[in-house]
N, C-alpha and C positions, 0 to 999 in steps of 0.2 A: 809586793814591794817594788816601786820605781827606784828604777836603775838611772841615775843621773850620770851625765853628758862624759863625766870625768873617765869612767871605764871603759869607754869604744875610744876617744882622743886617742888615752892611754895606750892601750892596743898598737894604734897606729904610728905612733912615733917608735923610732928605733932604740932610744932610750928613753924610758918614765920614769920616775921613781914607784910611781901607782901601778905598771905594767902587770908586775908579777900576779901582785892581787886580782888586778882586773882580768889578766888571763882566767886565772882561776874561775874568778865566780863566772868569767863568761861559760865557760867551759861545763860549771857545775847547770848551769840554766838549762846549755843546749846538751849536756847528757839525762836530764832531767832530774837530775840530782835536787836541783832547786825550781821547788815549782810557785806558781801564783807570780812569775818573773812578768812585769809591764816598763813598757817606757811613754813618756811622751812623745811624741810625733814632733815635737819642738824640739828635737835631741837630733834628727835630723837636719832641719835647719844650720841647728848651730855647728854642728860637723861641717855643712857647705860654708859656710861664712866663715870656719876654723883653715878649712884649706885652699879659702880663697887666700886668707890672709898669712899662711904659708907658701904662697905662690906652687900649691901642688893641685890647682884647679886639674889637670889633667888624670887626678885620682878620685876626681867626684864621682862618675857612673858607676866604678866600679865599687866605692865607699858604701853609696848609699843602695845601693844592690846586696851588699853582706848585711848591712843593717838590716833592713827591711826584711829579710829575710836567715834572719834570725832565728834557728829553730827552736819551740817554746817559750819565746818572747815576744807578748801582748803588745800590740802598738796602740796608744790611746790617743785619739783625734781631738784639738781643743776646742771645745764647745763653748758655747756663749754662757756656759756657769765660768766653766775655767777660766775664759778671760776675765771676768768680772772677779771673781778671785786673784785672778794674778793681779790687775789693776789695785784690791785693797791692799794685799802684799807688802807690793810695791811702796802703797805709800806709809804703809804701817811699820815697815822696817827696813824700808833703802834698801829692796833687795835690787839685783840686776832683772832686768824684763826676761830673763834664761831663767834664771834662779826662781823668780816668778812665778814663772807657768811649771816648771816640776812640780812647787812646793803646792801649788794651787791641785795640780794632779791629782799629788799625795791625798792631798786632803779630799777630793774627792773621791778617794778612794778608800785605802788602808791606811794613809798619814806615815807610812814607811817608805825612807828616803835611803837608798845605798849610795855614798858619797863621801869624799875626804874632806869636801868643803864645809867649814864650820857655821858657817854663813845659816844652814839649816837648826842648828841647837835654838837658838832666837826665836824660835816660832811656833807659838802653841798648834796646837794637833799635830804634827809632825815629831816622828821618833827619826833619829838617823842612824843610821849603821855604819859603820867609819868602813870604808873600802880595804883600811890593811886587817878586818878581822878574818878574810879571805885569804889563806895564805895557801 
């Protein structure tokens, strides 16, 4: 199951609403409680561009150093299927170009999306897991 963008933000901010869950299931990943855990490598990206636009650039090395390093957490690299998937996506149902390349992931994958964003129900091959069943 791809872990979307929404639980590592989460994490990072001093208050979420999503926190608590996202702690959780991080936590269930790296105890390995839950396994077959992947993210997109686009989940990085958008983390740098989240805290550029937080003005907390000064927390990028150390952000993307925990990400990456994620224990029992698959990073998948986007391939020239996955862009080409995101790109129909995209114009199949006005996702955002983040939104995209998960959902495009998923589907190359398992089609299982961990996420509170609704945005994911809309899209055939893709199941989604609402982030607060992580409690």
């Amino acid at each position: 199951m791809l872990i979307e963008t929404d639980s590592f933000i989460a994490v990072m901010k001093e208050k979420d609403r999503l926190k608590a869950s996202a702690s959780r299931l991080l936590a269930d990943i790296e105890t390995g409680k839950i396994k077959g855990a992947y993210a997109s490598i686009a989940v990085v990206q958008e983390v740098i561009f989240w805290l550029s636009n937080e003005k907390r650039g000064g927390d990028t090395v150390k952000a993307v150093n925990a990400l990456l390093n994620t224990t029992n957490l698959e990073w998948v690299d986007l391939s020239r299927n996955i862009c080409l998937t995101a790109s129909a996506l995209i114009e199949e149902y006005n996702l955002s170009p983040f939104d995209a390349y998960h959902a495009a992931t998923a589907i190359n994958r398992d089609g299982k999306i961990v996420s509170s964003d609704r945005a994911y129900d809309k899209i055939k091959g893709i199941e989604r897991i609402d982030l607060f069943s992580f409690k």
